[in-house]
Structure formats: C-alpha cells, structure tokens
N, C-alpha and C positions, 0 to 999 in steps of 0.2 A: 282418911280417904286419899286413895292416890293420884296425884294429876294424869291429865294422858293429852300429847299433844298429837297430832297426824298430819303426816307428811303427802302429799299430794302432787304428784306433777302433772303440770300442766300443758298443754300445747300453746306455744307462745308464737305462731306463724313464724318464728326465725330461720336462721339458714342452720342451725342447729349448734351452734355456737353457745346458745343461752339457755339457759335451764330455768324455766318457773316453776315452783313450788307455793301452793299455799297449806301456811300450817290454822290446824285448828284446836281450839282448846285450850290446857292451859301449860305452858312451860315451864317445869321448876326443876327442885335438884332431883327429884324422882326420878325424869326423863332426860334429861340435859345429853346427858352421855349416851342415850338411844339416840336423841336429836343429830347429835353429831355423827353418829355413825351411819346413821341411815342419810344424811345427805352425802360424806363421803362415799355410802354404796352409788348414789342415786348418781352425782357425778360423774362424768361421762370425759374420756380425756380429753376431748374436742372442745368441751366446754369452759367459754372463760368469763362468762358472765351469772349470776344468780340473782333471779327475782324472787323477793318472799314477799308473798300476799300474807297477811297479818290480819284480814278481816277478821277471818273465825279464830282469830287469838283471843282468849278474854283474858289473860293473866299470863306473868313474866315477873319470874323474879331474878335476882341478883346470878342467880346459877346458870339462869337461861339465856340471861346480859352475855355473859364469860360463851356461854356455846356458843349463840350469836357472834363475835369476835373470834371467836376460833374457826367456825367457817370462812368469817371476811377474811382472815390468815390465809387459808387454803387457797382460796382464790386470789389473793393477792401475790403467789407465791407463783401463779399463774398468768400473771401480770393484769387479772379481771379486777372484777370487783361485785358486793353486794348491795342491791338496792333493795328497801322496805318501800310495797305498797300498800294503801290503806290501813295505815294503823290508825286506830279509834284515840281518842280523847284522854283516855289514861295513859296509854304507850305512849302517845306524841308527848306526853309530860313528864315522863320516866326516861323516856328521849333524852329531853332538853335538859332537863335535871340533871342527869350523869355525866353532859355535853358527848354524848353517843350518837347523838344526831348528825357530828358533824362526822363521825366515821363511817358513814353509809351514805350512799345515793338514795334519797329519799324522793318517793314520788307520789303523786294523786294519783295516780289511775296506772292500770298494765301499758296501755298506748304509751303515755309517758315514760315510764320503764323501759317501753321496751326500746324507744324513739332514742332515749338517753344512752343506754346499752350499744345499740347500733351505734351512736357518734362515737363513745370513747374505743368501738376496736374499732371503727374506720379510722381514728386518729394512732393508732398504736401496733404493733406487727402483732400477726396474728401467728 
C-alpha cells in the first residue's frame, strides 16, 4: 500500500509573507520527494515564513523527518523559518525523540504560528 500525503494551502490572514500549509496523511519515503517538490512549487519568493498544520498527519517516518528539514533549509536560506502546528501525540514523541523539536517553531494553534511568524520578520529584514 502506498502512503499519500497532501498538501493544502491555506489562507493565513498575513500580509503574504507566510505560507500555510496543511499536510494530510501519511509521510514516508513513497512521497518524501513529492513533499518536497510540491512545497518548493507552492513557495512563492515573497515568502519567508512556513506553517505546517500536521493535524491530518497520521504517520511520518524517518524519510519524511529528512523532507521536513529540507524544507526548514529552504527557508532558512531565506533567512524564515518553519513552524509545526498541531501535531498529535505520536509526532510530538518522534519530535522529541530525534531532538527535532528544537529545529522548528513549534506551535498550538495557527494564531500562535502565525503571532510567532509575525514577530521573528518584524525582528529581521525582510
């Protein structure tokens, strides 16, 4: 059986600076390298922020770890960065396990996300 994850953009009320996506499904090495290409399609140059909603994630493996970080790249290279919202009870543990939690802006809620996002480019040239 193949996984299938899906990528979703969101309207995030911003000034168009930040990009939300939520993915759903399940991330592995099946998809990894679709994951990645379709967020660098979806990327917009303006954008130096990335939220991923991770609700409708149920599964992530070690392949989908490495995408994940290959996007934080992207946008770090942009001087942004990527926040995880709502990851469920399994992720938050795969998280902290890998110590991957500390390489993402992790948030409760989109407001959050987005509140956090706002501060670090009000604090950074845009």
């Amino acid at each position: 059986m193949t996984a299938s994850v899906e990528l979703t953009p969101a309207p995030s009320g911003s000034d168009g600076r930040i990009l939300v996506v939520a993915l759903t499904g399940a991330l592995d090495y099946s998809n990894a390298d679709r994951l990645r290409e379709n967020v660098r399609d979806t990327l917009a140059p303006e954008h130096r922020e990335l939220v991923l909603d991770l609700n409708g994630l149920e599964f992530c493996d070690s392949t989908g770890l490495r995408a994940l970080l290959d996007i934080r790249e992207v946008l770090g290279e942009r001087g942004g960065a990527v926040s995880l919202v709502n990851l469920n009870a399994r992720l938050t543990k795969i998280f902290r396990i890998t110590g991957l939690i500390k390489a993402f802006a992790v948030a409760t809620d989109l407001a959050e996300a987005l509140g956090a996002a706002r501060a670090r480019m009000g604090s950074s040239p845009s």
